[in-house]
Biopython code that builds the backbone (N, CA, C, O; Angstrom):
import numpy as np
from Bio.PDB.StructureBuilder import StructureBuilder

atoms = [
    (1, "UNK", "N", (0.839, -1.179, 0.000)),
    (1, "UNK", "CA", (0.000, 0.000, 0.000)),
    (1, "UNK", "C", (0.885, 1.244, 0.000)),
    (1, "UNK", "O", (1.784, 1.532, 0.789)),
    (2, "UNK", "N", (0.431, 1.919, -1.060)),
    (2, "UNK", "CA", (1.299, 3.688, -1.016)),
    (2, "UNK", "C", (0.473, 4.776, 0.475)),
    (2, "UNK", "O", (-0.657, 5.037, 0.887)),
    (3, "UNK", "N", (1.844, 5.082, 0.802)),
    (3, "UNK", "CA", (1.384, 5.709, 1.515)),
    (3, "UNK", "C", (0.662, 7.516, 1.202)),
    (3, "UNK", "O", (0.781, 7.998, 0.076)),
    (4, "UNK", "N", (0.105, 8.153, 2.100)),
    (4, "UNK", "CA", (-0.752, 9.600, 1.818)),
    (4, "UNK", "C", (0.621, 10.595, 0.570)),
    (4, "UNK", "O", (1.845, 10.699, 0.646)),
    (5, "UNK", "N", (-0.084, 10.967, -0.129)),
    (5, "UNK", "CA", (0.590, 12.076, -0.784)),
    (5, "UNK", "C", (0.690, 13.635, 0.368)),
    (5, "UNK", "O", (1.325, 14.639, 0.045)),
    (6, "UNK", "N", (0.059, 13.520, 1.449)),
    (6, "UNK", "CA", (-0.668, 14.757, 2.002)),
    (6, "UNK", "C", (-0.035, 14.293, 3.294)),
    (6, "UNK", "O", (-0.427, 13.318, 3.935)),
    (7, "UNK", "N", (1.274, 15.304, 3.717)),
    (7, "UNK", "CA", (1.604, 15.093, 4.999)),
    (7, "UNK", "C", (1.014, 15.435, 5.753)),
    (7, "UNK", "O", (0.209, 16.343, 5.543)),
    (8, "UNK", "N", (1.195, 14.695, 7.301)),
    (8, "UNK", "CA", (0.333, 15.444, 8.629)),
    (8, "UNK", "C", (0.582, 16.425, 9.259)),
    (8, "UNK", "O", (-0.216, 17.272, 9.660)),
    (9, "UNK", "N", (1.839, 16.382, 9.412)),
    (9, "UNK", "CA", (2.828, 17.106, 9.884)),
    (9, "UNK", "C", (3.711, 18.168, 9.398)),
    (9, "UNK", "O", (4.670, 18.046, 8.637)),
    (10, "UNK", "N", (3.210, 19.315, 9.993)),
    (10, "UNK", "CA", (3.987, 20.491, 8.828)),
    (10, "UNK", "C", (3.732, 20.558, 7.428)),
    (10, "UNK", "O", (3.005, 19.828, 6.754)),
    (11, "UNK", "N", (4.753, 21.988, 6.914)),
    (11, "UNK", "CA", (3.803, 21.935, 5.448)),
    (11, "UNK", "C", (4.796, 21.482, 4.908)),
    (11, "UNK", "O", (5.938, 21.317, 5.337)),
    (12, "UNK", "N", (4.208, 21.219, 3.661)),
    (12, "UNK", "CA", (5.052, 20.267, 2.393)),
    (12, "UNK", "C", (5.748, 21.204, 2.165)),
    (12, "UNK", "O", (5.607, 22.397, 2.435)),
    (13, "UNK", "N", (7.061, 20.286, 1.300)),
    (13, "UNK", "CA", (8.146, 21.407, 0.919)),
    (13, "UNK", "C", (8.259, 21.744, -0.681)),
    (13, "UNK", "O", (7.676, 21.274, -1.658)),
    (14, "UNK", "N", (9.009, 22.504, -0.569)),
    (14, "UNK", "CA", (8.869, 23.243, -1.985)),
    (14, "UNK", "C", (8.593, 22.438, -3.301)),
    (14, "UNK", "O", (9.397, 21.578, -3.660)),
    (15, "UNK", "N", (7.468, 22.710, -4.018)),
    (15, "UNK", "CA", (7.547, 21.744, -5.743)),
    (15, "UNK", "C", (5.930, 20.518, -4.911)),
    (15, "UNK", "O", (5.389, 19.563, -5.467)),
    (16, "UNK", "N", (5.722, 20.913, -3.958)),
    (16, "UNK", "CA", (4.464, 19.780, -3.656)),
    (16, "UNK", "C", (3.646, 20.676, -3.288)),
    (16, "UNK", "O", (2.911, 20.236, -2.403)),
    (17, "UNK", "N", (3.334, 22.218, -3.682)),
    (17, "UNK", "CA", (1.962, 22.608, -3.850)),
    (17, "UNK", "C", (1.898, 22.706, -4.740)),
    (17, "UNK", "O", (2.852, 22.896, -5.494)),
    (18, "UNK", "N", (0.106, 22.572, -5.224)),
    (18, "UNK", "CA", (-0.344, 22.832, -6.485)),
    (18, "UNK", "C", (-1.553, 23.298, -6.425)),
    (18, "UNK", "O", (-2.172, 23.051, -5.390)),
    (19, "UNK", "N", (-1.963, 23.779, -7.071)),
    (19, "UNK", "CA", (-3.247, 24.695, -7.396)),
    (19, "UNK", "C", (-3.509, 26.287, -6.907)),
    (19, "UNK", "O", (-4.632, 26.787, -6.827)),
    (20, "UNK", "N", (-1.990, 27.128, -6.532)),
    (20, "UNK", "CA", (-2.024, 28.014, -5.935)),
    (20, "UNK", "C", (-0.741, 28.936, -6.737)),
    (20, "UNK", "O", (-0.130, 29.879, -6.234)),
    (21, "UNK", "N", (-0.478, 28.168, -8.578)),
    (21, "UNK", "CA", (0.129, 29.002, -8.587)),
    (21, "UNK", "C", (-0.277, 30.458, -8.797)),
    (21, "UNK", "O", (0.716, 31.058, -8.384)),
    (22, "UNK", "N", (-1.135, 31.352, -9.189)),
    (22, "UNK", "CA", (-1.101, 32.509, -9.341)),
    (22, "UNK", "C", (-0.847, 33.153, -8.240)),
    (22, "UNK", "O", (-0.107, 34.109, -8.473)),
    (23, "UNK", "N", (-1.190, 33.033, -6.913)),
    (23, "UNK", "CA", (-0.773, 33.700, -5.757)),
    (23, "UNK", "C", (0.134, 33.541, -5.300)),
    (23, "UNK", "O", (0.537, 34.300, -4.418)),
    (24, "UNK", "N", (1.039, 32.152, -5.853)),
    (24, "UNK", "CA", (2.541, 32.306, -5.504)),
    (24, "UNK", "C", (3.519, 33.122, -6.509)),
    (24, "UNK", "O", (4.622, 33.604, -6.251)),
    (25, "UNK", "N", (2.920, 33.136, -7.520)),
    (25, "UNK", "CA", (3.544, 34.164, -8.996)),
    (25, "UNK", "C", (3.295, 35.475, -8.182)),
    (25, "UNK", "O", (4.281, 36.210, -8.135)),
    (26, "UNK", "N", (2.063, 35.963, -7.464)),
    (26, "UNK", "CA", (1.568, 37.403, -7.209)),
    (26, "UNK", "C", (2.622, 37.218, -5.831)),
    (26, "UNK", "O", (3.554, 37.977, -6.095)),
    (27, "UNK", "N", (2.760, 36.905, -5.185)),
    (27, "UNK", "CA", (4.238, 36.454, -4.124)),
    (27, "UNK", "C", (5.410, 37.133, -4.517)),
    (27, "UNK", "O", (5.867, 38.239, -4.230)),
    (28, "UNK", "N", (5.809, 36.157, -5.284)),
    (28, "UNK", "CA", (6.924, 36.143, -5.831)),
    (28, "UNK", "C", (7.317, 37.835, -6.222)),
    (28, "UNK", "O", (8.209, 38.592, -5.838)),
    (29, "UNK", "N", (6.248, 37.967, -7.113)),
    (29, "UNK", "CA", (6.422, 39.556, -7.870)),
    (29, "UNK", "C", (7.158, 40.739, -6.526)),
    (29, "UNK", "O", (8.092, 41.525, -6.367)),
    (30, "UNK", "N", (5.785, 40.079, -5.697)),
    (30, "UNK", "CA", (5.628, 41.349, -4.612)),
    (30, "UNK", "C", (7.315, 41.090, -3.615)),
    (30, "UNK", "O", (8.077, 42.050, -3.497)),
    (31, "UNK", "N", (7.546, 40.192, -3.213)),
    (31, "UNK", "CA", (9.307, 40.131, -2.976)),
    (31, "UNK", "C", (9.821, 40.416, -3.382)),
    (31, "UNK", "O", (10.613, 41.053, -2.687)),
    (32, "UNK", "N", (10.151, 40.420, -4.824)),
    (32, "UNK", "CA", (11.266, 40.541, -5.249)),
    (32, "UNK", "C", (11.078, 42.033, -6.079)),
    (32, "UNK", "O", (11.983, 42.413, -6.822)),
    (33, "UNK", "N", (10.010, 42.732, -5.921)),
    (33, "UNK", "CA", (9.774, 44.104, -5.679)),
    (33, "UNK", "C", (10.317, 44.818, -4.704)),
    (33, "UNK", "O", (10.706, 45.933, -5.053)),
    (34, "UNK", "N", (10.506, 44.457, -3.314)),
    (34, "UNK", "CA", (11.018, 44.557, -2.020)),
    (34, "UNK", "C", (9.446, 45.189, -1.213)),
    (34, "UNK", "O", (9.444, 45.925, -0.226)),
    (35, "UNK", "N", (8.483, 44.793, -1.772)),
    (35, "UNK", "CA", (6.662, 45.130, -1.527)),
    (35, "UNK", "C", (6.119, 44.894, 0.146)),
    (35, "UNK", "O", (5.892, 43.735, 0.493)),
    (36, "UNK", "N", (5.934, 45.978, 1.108)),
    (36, "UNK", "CA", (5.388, 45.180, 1.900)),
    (36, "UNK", "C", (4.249, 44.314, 2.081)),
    (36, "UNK", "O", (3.207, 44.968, 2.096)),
    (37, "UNK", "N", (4.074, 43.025, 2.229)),
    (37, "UNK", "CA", (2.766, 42.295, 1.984)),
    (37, "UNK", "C", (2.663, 41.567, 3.188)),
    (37, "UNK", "O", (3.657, 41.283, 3.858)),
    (38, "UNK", "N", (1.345, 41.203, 3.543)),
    (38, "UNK", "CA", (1.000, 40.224, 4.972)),
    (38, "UNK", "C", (0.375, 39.092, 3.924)),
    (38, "UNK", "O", (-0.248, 39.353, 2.894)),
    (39, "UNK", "N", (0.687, 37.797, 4.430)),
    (39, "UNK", "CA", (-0.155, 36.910, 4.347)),
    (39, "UNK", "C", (-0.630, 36.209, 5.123)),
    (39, "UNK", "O", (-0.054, 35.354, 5.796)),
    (40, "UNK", "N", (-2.487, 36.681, 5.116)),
    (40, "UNK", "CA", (-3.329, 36.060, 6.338)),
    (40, "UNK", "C", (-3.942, 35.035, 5.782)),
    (40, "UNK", "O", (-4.170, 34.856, 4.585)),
    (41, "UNK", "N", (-4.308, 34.096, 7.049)),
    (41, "UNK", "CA", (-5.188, 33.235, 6.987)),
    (41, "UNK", "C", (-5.259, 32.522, 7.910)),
    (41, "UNK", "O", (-4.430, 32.626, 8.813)),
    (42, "UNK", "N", (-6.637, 31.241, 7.981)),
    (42, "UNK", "CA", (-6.296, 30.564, 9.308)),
    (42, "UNK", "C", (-5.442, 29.548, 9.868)),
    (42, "UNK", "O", (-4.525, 29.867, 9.111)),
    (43, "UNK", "N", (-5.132, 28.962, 10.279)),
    (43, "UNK", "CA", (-4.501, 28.082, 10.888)),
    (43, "UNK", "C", (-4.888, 26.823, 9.348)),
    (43, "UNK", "O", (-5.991, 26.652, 8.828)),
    (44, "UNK", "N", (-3.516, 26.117, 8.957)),
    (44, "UNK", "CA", (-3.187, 25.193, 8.314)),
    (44, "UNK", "C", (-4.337, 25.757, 7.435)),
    (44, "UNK", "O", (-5.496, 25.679, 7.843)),
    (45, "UNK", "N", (-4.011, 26.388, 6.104)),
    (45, "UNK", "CA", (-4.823, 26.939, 5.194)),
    (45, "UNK", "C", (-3.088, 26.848, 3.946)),
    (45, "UNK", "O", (-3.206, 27.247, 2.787)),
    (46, "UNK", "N", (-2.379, 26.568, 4.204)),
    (46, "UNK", "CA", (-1.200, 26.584, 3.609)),
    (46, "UNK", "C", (-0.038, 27.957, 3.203)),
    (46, "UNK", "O", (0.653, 28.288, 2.239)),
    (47, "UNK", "N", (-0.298, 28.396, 4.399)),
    (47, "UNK", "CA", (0.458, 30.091, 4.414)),
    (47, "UNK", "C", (1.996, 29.469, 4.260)),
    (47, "UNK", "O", (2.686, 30.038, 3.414)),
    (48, "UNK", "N", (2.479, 28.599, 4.830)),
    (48, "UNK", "CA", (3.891, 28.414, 5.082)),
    (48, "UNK", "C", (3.961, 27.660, 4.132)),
    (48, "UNK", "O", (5.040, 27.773, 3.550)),
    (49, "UNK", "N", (3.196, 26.825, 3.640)),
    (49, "UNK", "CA", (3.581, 26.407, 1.863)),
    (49, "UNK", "C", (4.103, 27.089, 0.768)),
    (49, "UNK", "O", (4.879, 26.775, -0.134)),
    (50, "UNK", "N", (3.320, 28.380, 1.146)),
    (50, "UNK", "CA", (3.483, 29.463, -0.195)),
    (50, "UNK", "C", (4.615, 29.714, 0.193)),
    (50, "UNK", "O", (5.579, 29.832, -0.564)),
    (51, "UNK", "N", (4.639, 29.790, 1.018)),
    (51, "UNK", "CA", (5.929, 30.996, 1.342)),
    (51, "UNK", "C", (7.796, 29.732, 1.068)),
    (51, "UNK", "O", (8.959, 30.072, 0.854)),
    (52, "UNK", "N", (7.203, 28.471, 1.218)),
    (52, "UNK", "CA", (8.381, 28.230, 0.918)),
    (52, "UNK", "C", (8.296, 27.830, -0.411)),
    (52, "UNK", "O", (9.239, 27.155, -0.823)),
    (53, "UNK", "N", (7.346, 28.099, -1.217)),
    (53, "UNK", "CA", (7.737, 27.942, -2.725)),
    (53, "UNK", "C", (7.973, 29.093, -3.066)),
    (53, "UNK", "O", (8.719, 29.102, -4.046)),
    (54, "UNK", "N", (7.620, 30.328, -2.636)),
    (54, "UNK", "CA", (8.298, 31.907, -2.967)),
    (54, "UNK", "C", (9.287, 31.719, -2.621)),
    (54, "UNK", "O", (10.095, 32.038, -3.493)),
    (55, "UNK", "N", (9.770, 31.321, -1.703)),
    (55, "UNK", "CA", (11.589, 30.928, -1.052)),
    (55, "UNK", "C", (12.288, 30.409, -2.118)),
    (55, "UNK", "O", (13.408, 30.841, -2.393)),
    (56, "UNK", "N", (11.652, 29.358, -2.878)),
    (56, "UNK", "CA", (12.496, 28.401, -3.470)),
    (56, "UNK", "C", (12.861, 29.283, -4.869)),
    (56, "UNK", "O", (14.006, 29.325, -5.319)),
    (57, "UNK", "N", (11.670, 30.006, -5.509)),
    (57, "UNK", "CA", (11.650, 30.990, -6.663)),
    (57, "UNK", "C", (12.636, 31.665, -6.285)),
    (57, "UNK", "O", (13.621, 31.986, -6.951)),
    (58, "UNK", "N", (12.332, 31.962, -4.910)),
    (58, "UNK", "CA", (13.422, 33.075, -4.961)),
    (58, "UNK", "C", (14.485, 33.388, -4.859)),
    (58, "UNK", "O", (14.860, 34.525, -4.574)),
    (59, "UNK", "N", (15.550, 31.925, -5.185)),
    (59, "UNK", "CA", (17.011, 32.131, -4.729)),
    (59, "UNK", "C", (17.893, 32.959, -4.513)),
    (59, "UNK", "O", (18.787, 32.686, -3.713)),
    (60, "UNK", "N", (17.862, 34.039, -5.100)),
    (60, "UNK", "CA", (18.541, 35.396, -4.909)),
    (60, "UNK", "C", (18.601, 35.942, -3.528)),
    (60, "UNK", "O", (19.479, 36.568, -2.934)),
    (61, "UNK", "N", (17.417, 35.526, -3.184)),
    (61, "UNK", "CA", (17.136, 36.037, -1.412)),
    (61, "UNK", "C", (17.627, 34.996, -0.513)),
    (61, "UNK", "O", (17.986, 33.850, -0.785)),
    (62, "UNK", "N", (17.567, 35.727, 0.835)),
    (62, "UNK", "CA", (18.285, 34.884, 1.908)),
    (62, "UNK", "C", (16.586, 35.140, 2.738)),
    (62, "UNK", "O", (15.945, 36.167, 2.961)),
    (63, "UNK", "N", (16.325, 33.765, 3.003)),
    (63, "UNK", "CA", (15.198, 33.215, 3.875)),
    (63, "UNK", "C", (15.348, 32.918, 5.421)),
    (63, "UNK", "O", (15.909, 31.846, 5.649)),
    (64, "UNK", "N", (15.044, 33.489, 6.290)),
    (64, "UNK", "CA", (15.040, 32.986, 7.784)),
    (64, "UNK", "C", (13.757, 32.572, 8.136)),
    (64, "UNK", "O", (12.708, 33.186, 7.946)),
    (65, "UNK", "N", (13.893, 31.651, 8.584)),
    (65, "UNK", "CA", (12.492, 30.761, 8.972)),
    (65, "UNK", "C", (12.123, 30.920, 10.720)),
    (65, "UNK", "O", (12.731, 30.328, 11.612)),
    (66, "UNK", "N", (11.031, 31.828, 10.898)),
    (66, "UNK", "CA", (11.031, 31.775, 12.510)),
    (66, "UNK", "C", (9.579, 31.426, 13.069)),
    (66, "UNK", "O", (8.467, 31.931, 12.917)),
    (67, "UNK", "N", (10.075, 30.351, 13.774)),
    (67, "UNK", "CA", (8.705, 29.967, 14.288)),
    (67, "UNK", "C", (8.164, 30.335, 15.391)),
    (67, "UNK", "O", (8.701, 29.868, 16.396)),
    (68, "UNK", "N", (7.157, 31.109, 15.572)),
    (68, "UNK", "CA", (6.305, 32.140, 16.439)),
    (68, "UNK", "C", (5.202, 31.210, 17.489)),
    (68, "UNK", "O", (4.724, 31.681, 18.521)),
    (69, "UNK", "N", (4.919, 29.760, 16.960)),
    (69, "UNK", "CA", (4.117, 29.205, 17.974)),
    (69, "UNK", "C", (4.229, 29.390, 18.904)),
    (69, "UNK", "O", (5.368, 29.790, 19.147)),
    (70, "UNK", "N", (3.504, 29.315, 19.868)),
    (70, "UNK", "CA", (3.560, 29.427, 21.338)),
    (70, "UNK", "C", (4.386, 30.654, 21.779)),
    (70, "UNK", "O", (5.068, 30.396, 22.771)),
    (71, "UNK", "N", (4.502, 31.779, 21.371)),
    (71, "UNK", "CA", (5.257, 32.606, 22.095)),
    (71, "UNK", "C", (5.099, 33.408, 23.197)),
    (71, "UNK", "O", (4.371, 34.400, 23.161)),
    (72, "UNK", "N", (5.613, 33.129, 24.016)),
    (72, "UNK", "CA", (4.913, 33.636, 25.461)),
    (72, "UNK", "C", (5.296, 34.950, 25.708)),
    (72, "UNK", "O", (4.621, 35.656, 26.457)),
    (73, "UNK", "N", (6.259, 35.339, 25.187)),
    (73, "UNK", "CA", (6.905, 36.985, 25.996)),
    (73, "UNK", "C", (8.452, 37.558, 24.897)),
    (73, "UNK", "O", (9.216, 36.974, 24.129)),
    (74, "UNK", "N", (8.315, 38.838, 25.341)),
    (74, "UNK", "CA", (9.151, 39.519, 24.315)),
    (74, "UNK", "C", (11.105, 38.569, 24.300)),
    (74, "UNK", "O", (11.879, 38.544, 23.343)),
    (75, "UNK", "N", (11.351, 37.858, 25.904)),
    (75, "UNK", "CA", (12.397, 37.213, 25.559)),
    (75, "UNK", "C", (12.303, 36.187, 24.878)),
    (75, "UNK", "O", (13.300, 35.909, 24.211)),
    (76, "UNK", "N", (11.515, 35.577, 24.821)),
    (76, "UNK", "CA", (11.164, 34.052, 23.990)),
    (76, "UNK", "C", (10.762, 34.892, 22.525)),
    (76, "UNK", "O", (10.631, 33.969, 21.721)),
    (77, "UNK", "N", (10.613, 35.637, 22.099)),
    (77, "UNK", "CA", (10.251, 36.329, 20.890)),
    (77, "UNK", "C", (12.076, 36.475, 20.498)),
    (77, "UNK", "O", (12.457, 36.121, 19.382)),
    (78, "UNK", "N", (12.821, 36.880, 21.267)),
    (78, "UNK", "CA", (14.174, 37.191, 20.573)),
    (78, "UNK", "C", (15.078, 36.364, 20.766)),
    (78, "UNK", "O", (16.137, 36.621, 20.193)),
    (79, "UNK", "N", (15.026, 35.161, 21.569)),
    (79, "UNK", "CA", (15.240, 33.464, 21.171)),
    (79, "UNK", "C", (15.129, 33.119, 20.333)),
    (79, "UNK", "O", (15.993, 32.741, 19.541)),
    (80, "UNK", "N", (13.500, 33.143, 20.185)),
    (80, "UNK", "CA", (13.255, 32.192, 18.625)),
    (80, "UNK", "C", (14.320, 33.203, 17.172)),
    (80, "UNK", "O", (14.925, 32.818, 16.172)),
    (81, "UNK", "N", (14.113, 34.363, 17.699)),
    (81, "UNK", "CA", (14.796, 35.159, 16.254)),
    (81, "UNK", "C", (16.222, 34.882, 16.314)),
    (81, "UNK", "O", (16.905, 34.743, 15.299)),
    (82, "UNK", "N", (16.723, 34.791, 17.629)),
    (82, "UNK", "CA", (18.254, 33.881, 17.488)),
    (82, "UNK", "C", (18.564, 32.883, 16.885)),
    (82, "UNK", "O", (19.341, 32.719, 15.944)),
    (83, "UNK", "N", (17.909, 32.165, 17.470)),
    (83, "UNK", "CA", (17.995, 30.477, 17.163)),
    (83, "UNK", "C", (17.936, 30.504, 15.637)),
    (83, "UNK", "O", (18.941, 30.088, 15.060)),
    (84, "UNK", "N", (16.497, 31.104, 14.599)),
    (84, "UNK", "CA", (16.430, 31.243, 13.605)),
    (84, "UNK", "C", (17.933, 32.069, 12.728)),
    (84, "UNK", "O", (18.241, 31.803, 11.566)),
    (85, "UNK", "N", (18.200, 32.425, 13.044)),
    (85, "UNK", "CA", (19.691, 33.769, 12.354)),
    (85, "UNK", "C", (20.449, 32.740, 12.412)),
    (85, "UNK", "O", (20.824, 32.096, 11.432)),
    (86, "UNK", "N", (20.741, 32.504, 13.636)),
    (86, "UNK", "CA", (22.204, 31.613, 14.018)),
    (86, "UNK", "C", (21.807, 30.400, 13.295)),
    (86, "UNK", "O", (22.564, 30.270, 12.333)),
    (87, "UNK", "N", (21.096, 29.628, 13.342)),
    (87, "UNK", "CA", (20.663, 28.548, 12.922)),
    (87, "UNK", "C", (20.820, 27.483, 13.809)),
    (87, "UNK", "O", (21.177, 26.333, 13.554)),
    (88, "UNK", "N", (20.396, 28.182, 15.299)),
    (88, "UNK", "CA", (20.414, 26.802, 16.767)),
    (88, "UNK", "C", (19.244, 26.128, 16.645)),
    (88, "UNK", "O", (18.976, 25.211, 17.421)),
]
sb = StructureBuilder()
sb.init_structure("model")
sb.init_model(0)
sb.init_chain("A")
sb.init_seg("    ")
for serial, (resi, resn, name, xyz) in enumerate(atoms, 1):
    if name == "N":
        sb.init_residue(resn, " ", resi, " ")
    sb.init_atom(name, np.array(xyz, "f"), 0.0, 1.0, " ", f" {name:<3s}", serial, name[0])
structure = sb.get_structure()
């Protein structure tokens, strides 16, 4: 038996979304414009998908990945942005 195409865990990585290219093209544009843009939505709606296939388009750029779950307070806010830079 093959297993799920559709991980559980975290989002898929770059080249395994599909059906979202125009808003990752409208992404893309707006980065590498230097554009400020938010991307909202709710919880597991695939925000961090896009964003790492705009990553992947976007080799020219340097990507820091920081994960904000659970953040309790402004020192744990500049942890996680450590850890992310440094790459702990």
């Amino acid at each position: 038996m093959e297993g799920s195409p559709f991980p559980y865990q975290g989002p898929p990585d770059a080249g395994q979304l599909h059906g979202r290219d125009d808003l990752v093209e409208d992404l893309v544009e707006r980065v590498t414009a230097r554009r400020v843009t938010a991307l909202l939505g709710p919880r597991r709606y695939g925000k961090s998908s896009m964003l790492r296939e705009v990553s992947a388009r976007c080799s020219e750029l340097t990507t820091v990945w920081v994960d904000l779950y659970e953040v309790t307070s402004p020192p744990d806010l500049a942890i996680r942005f450590d850890a992310s830079v440094i790459g702990g």
